[in-house]
C-alpha positions as CSV (number, residue, x, y, z in Angstrom):
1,X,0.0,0.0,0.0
2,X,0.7,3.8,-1.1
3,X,0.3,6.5,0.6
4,X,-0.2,8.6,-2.7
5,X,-0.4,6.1,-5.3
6,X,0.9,8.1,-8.5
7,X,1.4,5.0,-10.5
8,X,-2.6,3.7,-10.5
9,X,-3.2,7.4,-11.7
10,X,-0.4,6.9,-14.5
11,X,-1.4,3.5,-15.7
12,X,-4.9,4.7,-16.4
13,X,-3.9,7.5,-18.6
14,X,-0.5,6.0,-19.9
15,X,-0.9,6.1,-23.5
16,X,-2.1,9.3,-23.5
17,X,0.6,10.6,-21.0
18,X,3.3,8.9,-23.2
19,X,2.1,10.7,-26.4
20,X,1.4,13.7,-25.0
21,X,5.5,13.7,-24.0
22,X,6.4,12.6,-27.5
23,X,5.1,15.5,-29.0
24,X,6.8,17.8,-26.7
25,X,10.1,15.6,-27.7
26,X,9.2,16.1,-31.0
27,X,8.5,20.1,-31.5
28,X,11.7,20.4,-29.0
29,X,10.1,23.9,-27.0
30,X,11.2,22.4,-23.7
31,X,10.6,26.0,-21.8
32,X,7.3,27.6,-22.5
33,X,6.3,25.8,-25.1
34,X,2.7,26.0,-26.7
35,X,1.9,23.1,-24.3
36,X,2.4,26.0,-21.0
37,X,-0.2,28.9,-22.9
38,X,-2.6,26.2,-23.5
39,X,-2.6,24.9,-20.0
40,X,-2.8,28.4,-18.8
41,X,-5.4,29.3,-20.7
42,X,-7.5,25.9,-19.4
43,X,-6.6,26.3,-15.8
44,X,-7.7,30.0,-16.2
45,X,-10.8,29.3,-17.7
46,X,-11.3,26.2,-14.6
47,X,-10.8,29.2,-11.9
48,X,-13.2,31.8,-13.5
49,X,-10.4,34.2,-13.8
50,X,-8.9,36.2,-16.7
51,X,-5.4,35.3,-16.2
52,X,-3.1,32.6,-15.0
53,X,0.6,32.6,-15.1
54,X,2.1,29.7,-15.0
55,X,6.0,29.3,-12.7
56,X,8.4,26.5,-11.5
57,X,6.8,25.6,-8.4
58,X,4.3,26.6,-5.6
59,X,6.9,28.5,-3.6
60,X,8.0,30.8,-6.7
61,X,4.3,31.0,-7.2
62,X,4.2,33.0,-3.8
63,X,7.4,34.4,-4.4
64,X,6.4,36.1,-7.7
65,X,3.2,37.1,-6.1
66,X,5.4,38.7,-3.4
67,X,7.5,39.8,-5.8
68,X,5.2,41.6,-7.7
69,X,3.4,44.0,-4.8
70,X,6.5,46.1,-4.8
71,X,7.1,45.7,-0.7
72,X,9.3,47.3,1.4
73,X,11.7,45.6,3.9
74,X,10.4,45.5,7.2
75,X,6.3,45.4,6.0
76,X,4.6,42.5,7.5
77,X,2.5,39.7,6.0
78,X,0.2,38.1,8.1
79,X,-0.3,34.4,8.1
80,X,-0.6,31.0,9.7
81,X,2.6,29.1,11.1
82,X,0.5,25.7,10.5
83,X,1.7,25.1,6.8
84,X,4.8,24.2,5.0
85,X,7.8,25.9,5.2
86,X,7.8,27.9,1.9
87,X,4.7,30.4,3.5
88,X,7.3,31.5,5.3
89,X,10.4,31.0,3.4
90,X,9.0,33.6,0.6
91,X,8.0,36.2,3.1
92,X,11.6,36.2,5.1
93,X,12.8,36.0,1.2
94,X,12.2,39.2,0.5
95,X,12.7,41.3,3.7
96,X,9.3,41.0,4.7
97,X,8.4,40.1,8.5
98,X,5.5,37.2,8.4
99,X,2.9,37.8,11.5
100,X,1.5,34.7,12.5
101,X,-2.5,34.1,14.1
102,X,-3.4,30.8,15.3
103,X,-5.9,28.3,13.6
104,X,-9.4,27.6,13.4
105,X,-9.2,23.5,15.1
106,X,-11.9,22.6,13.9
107,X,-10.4,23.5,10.1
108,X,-6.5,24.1,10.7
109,X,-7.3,27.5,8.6
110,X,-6.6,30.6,9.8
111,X,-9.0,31.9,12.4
112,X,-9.9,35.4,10.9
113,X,-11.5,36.6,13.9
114,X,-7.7,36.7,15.3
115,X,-6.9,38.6,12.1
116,X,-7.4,42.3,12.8
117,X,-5.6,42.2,16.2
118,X,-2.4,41.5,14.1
119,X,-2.8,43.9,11.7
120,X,-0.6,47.2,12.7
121,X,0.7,49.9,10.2
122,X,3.2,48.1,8.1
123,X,0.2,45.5,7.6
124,X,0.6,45.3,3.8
125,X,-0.4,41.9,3.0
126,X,-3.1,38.9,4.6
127,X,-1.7,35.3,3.3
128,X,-4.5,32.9,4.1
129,X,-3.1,29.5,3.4
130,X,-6.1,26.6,2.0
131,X,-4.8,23.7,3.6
132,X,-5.6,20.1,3.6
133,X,-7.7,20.9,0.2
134,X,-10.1,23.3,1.5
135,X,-10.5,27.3,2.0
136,X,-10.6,29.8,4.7
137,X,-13.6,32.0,5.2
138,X,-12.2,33.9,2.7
139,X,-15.5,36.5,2.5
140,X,-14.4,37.7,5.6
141,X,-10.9,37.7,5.4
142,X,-11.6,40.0,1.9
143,X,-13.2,42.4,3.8
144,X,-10.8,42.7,6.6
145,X,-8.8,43.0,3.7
146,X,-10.9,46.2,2.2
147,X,-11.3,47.5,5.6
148,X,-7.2,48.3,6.0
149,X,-6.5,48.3,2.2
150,X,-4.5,45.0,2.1
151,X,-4.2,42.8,-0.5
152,X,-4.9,38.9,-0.2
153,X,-2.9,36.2,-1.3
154,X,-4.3,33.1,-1.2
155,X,-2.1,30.2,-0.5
156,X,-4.0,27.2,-2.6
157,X,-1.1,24.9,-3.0
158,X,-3.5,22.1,-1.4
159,X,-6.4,23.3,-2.9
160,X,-6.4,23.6,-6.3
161,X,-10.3,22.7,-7.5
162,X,-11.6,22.9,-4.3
163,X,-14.8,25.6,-3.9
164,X,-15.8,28.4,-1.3
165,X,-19.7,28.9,-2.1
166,X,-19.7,28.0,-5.1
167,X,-16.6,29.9,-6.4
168,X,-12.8,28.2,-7.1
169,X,-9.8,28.2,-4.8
170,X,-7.0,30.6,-6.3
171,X,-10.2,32.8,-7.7
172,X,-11.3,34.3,-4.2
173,X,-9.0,36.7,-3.5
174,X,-6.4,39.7,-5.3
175,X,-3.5,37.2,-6.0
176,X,-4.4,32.9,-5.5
177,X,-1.3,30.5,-5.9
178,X,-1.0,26.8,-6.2
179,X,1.2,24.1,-6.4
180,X,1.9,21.2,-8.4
181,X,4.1,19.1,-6.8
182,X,3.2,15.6,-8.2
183,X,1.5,14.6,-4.6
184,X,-1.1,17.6,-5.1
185,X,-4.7,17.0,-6.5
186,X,-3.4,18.0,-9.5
187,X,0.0,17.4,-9.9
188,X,2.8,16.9,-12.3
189,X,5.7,14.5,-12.6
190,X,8.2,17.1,-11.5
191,X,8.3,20.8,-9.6
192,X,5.4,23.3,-11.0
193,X,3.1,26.2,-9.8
194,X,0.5,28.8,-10.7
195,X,-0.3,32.4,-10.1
196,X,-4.1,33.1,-10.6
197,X,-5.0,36.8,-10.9
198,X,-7.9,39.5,-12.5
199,X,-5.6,42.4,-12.1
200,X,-4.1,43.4,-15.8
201,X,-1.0,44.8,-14.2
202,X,0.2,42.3,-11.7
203,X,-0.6,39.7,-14.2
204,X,1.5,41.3,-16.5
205,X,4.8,42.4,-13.9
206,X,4.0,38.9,-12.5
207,X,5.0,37.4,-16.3
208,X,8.4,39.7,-16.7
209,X,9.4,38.5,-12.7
210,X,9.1,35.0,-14.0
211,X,11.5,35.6,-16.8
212,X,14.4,37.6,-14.9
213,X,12.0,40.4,-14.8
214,X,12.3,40.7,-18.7
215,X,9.7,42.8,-20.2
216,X,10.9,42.2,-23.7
217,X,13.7,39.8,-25.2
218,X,17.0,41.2,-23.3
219,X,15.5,44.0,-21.9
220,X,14.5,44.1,-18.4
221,X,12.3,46.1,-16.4
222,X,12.9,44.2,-13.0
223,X,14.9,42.6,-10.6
224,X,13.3,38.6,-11.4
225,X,13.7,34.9,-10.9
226,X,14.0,32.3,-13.1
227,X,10.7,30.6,-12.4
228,X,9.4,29.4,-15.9
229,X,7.6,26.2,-16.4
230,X,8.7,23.8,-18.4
231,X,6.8,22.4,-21.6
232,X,7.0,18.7,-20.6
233,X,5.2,19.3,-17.2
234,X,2.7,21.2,-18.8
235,X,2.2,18.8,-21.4
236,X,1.5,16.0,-18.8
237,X,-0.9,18.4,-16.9
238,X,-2.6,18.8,-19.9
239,X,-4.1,14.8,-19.4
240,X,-4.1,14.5,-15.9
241,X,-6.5,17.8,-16.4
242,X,-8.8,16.1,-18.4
243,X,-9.5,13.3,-15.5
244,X,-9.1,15.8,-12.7
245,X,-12.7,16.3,-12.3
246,X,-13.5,13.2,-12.2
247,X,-10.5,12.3,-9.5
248,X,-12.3,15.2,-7.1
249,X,-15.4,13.2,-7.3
250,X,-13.5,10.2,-6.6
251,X,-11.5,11.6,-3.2
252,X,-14.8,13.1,-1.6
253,X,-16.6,9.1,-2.6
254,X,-13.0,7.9,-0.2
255,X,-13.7,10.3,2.1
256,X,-17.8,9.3,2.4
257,X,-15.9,5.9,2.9
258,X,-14.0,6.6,5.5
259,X,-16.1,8.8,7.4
260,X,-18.6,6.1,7.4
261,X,-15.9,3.3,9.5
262,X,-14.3,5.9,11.5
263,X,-17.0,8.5,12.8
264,X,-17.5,6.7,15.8
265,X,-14.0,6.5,16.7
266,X,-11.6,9.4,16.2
267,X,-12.1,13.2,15.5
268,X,-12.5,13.5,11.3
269,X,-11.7,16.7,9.3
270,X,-14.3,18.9,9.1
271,X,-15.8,21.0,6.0
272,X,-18.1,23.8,6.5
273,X,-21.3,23.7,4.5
274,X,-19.9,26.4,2.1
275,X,-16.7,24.8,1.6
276,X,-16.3,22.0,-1.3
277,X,-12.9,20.0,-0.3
278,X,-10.5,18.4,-2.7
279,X,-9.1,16.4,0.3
280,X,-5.3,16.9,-0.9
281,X,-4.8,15.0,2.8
282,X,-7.3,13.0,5.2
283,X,-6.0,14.4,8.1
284,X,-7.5,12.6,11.4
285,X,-6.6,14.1,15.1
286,X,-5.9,12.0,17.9
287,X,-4.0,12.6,21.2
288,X,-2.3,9.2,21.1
289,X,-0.9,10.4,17.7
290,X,2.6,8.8,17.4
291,X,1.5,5.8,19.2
292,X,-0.9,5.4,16.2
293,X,1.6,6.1,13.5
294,X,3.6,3.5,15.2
295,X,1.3,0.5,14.9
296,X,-0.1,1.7,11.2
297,X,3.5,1.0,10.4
298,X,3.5,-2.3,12.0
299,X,0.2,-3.4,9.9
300,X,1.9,-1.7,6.7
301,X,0.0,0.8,6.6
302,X,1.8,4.3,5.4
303,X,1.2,7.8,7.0
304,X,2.3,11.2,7.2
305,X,2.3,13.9,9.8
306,X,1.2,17.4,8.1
307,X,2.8,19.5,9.9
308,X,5.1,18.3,13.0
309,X,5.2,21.4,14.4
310,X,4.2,25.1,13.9
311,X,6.6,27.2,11.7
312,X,7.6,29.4,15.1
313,X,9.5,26.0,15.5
314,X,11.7,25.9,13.4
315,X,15.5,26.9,13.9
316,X,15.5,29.4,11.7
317,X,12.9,31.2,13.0
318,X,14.3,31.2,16.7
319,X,16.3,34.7,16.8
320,X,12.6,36.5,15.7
321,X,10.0,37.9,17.4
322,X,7.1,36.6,15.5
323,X,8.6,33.1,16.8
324,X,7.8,34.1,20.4
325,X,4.0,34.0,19.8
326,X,1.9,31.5,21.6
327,X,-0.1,29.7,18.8
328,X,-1.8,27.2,21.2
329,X,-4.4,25.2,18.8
330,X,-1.9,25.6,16.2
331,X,1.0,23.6,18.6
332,X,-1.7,21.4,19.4
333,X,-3.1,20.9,16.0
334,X,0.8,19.7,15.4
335,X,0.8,17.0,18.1
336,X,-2.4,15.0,16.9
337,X,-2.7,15.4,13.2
338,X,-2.3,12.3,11.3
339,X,-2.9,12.1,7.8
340,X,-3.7,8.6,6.2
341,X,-3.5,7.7,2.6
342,X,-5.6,9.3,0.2
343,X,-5.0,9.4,-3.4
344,X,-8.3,8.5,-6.2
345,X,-7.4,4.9,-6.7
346,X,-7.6,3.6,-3.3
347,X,-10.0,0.5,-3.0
348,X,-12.8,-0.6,-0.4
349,X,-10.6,-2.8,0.6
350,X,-7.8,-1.0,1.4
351,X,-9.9,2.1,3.1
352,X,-12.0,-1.3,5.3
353,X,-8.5,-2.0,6.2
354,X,-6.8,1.1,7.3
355,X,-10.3,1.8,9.1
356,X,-10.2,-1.4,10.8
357,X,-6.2,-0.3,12.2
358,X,-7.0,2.5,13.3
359,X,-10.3,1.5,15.2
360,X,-8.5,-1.6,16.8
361,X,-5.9,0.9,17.9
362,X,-8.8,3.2,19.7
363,X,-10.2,0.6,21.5
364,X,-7.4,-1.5,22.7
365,X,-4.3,0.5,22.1
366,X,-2.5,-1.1,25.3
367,X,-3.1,-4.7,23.8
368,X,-3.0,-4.0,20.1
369,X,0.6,-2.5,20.7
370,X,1.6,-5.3,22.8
């Protein structure tokens, strides 16, 4: 057993994957290729929004979007520390100070009623970050937004085809981002991202910072990063789009699954009624957390921990002040999570069997680890 199962998805769709490749061999436009407008133009098209720009990877997606805000050293970003390193990484990239608020733990999103207490005057930014494949409130975060005249970057890189009320992740806010990292919802075989925008002019500075900051061959406007895509990537995205749909419908089916063996027995994530998931994790909570871990290994049974501890954690964040915050359900949150696999292809049988683990564990852990 997998915990993603990438080859399944790759099997189904091989000959197709295999040709789509070929051509790209064939026309030889490795680096934005027709392959990476046509993709862009889809995924656009997916969100609602007039433009998407296409990068190397989630974090040069944030990056970018960072990037292209024009900040000044010392402005402050305000975010959640329970997330992967690269909310942070981009922020401290540039000079910028991230501000940290504690989670929602019923959602692990960012609590926005903890928001505007964080927000002082060199408040330029709110980064929510979608984790786990769903949203934030993000009506409310956009109009703590208006009310200070901040600008919102979402950060979808889990949630890419999830809803908020009806509307798509990355579409909700100034600036959305996501990732393709091949264990994403949609993901490629290799290091990608997206920036998702309506404005004409970031979209267009946020295209020159992802070429050097070039505005026109050899002439350049900006201080950029190479953050390109690459044609092949795009290429594969391209077919895994055209099931991707159907792979959403599949994960939430999983999810009725497991939901229906494990309610009785451990806390389950939880979606709001407004909130469609894409369920990029199945992230349980339980107090005897590593003790579980432990024996799903024993029985075979992969898992991750998403995250292990809050990004105030870290060693690198030590010598700063926003480190010294108290996140308390956020440092909690990072003790119980457990995530168990999840991909599209995972059988009745294998979900009966995880379930059956985990609920043997609940009510005998004393004997079952014995």
């Amino acid at each position: 057993m997998q915990f993603i199962d990438l080859s399944k998805q790759y099997k189904s769709i091989e000959q197709q994957i295999d040709n789509r490749i070929k051509k790209v061999l064939e026309h030889t436009k490795f680096i934005m290729g027709p392959e990476v407008y046509e993709l862009e133009e889809q995924l656009a098209h997916f969100v609602k929004i007039k433009h998407c720009i296409s990068v190397s990877s989630g974090t040069d997606a944030l990056l970018i979007a960072l990037m292209a805000l024009d900040l000044k050293p010392g402005d402050e970003v305000v975010t959640t520390a329970f997330s992967f390193f690269a909310t942070a990484e981009t922020i401290m990239l540039l000079g910028l100070k991230p501000v940290f608020v504690d989670i929602d733990p019923s959602t692990f999103q960012i609590d926005p009623n903890l928001i505007e207490q964080a927000i002082t005057a060199r408040t330029k930014v709110l980064m929510p970050v979608s984790l786990f494949g769903q949203t934030g409130d993000m009506d409310l975060i956009n109009t703590i937004a208006a009310k200070y005249h901040l600008v919102v970057i979402e950060d979808g890189a889990q949630s890419f085809g999830a809803t908020y009320k009806g509307k798509k992740s990355c579409g909700l806010s100034t600036i959305g981002c996501t990732s393709f990292f091949p264990s994403k919802p949609l993901g490629c075989y290799g290091d990608g991202g997206a920036i998702f925008t309506e404005d004409d002019i970031l979209a267009k500075k946020m295209r020159e910072l992802r070429v050097h900051g070039q505005a026109q061959r050899y002439v350049h406007s900006s201080l950029g990063v190479c953050g390109r895509f690459d044609t092949i990537q795009a290429a594969i995205l391209l077919e895994k789009f055209t099931i991707f749909e159907l792979e959403i419908v599949k994960r939430q089916q999983i999810v009725e699954e497991y939901s229906k063996h494990l309610r009785d027995y451990i806390t389950l994530p939880f979606v709001p009624d407004y909130n469609k998931s894409v369920f990029a994790q199945y992230t349980i909570r339980t107090s005897s957390r590593d003790a579980l871990a432990q024996y799903l290994q024993k029985m075979g049974i992969p898992t991750a921990i998403h995250y292990p501890a809050p990004l105030t954690k870290q060693p690198v964040m030590q010598h700063l002040e926003c480190a010294k915050i108290a996140l308390p359900h956020s440092e909690l949150a990072a003790n119980e999570v457990l995530s168990l696999p999840m991909h599209p292809y995972l059988t009745e049988a294998e979900i009966a069997k995880i379930s059956e683990a985990v609920i043997n564990f609940i009510k005998e852990p004393i004997e079952v680890l014995s």
